[in-house]
N, C-alpha and C positions, 0 to 999 in steps of 0.2 A: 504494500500500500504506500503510494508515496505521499507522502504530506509538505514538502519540498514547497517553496516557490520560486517562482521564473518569471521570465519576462517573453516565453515561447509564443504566448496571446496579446501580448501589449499591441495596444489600436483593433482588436479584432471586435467584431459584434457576433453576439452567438445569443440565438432563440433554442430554449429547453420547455417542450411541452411535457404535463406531468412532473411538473420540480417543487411539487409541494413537499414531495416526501422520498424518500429508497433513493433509487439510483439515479433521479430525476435531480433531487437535493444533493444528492453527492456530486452530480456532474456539473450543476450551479457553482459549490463551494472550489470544486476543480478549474474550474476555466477563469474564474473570477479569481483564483491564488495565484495564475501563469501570466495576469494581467488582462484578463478583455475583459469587456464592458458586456451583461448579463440582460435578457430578456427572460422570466421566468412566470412559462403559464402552467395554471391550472382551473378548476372547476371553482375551487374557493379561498377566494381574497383572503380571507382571516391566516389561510393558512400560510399563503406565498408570503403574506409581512411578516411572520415570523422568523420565515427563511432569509429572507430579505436583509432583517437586521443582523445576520449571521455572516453574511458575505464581506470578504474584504475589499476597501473600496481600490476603487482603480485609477489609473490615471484618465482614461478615455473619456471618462462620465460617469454619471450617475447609473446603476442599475434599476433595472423598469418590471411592474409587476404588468403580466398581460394578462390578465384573468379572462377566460372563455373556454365552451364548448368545442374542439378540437373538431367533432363530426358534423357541424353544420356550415355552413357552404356562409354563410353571412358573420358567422362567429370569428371564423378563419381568414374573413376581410380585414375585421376589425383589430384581430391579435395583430396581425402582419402591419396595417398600416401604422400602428401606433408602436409598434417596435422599430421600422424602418425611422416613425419621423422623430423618435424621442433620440434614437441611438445613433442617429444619425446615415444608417447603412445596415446591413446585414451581411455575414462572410458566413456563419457556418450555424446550417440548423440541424438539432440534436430531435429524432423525433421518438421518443421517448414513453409518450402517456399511453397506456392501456390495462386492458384488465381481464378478469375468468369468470366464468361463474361452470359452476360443479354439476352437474346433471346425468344419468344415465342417458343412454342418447335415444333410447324408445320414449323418452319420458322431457329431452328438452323444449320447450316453448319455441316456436316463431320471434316473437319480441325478443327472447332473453340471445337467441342465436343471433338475427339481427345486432339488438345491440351491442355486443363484442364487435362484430364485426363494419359498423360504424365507428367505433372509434378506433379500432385496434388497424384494423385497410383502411377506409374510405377518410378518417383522420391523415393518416398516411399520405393517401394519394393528395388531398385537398392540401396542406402543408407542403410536399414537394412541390405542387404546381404553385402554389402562391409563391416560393422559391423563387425556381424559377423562372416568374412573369419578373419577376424586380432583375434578379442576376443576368438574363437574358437584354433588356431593355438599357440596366447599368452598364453593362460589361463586366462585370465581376465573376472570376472563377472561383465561382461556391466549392460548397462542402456538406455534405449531409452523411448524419451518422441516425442508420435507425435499431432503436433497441427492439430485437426479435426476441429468440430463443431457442436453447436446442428442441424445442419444440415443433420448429420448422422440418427439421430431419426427424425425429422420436416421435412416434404415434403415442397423444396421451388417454388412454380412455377415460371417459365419464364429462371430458375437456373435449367435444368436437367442436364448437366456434373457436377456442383459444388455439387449437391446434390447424385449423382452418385461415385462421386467420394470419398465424403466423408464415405459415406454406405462402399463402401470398403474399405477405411482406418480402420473401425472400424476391419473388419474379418480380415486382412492384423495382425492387431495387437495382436487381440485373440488368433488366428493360429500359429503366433511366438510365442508368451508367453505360448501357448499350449508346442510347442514345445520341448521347450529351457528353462522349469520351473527348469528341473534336472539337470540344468547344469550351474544356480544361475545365467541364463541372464535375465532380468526383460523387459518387454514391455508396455506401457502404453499410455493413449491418455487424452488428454486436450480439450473437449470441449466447446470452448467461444460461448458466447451468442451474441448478438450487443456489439459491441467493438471499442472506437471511435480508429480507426486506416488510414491510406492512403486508405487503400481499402474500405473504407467507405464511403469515401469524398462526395459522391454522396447526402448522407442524413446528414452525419457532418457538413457539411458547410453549410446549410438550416435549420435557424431556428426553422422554420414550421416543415420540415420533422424532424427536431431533434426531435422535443416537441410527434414529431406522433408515433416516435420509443418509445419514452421514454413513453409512455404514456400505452402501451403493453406490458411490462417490468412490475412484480409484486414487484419488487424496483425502479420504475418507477426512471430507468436512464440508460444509456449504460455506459458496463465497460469499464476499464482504461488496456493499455497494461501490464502494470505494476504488476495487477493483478493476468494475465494469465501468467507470468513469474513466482511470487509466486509460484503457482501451481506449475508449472513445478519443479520448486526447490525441491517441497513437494516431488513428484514423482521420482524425479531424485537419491533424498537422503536415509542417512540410515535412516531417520523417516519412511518412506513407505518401508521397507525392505519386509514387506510381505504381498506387493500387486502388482501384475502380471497380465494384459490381462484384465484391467480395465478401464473405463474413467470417467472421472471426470469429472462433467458438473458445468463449470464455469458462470455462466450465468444470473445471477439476479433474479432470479425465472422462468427462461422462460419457460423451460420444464415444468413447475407445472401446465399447464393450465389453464392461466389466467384471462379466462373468467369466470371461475366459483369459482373465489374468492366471486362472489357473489351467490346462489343460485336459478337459471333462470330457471332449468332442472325436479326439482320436487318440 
């Protein structure tokens, strides 16, 4: 976990949707320590001021609360303009905000599948493209970093929107970064593994179920938000200058299949 400061972001602007809280707040506190000036949305104002007064300040400006609805096509006007005019510009949006909800899948809702997949995709897509219509008409060669999950690649049962949704984040960002490669805009995605975060709480706060997560983990522990902000950084930065429509799998070894850390199969 680095706690370090730098000057890697000094003059940059950076929009974080979902930065009230988890990895959304650690990637506020990260970008705002390397020096850029911080745009931090969520669903509720009470919470982002909290955040808010936690951040170190910068040289570039003042950091700006965007409070809104990420899934609505009017919400997503309103975050962007007021980011662009407070902060003067925008260089690299972290898109961040989403959510689960747990259901057998004979047994999930209409609504409830929808709604994951309004903020978790169509937040996505609505947030790239508000991107960029500004970096396109600027000139500016963006940056966007979206938090997926090894959920993109691992089928989760009882999870089919979250797990839906993520699979399309992944092509959502291949497809831009396809796109938009000749035109020096960058696209890239942050896969976290179990990550003790709020949307965790279910198994974080359960010993037992802690010990059960950690125990499937081939670094037998779940990550730290702090972590997957890291990453983002990497991504966001000129270190990863030339890498585009890729994702990083942040995640302990989970992908690695780790069951057959020992050989049971032949």
């Amino acid at each position: 976990m680095s706690t370090t400061s730098s000057k890697r972001f000094e003059g940059q602007k950076v929009l974080i949707t979902g930065a009230s809280q988890g990895i959304g707040e650690a990637a506020a506190q990260y970008f705002a320590r390397h020096g850029a000036q911080v745009a931090i949305n969520g669903r509720k104002e009470e919470k982002l001021r909290t955040v808010l007064e936690t951040l170190p300040k910068v040289s570039g400006g003042d950091h700006v609360i965007v409070a809104g609805d990420i899934s609505q096509e009017e919400s997503i006007d309103k975050i962007f303009q007021k980011s662009i005019e407070t902060m003067g510009g925008l260089d690299i949006l972290i898109c961040n905000a989403g959510y689960q909800i747990p259901s057998p899948s004979e047994d999930i809702t209409l609504a409830d599948f929808e709604g994951v997949m309004a903020v978790n995709v169509t937040g996505v897509m609505l947030c790239c493209r508000a991107a960029l219509r500004y970096w396109l008409k600027a000139g500016v060669k963006g940056r966007v970093v979206v938090n997926s999950s090894v959920h993109q690649l691992i089928p989760k049962p009882h999870y089919l929107g979250y797990s839906a949704s993520k699979g399309a984040v992944d092509n959502i960002v291949r497809t831009l970064a396809l796109e938009y490669a000749s035109r020096g805009i960058r696209f890239n995605t942050v896969a976290p593994g179990a990550i003790v975060t709020p949307i965790n709480d279910s198994w974080v706060k359960d010993p037992k179920q802690y010990e059960a997560v950690a125990s499937h983990i081939p670094m037998k522990r779940p990550g730290k938000s702090n972590e997957i902000a890291d990453a983002m950084g990497f991504l966001a930065s000129e270190e990863s200058s030339y890498v585009t429509g890729q994702t990083l799998y942040v995640d302990g070894g989970l992908t690695l299949y780790g069951d057959f850390e020992k050989n049971w199969s032949s």
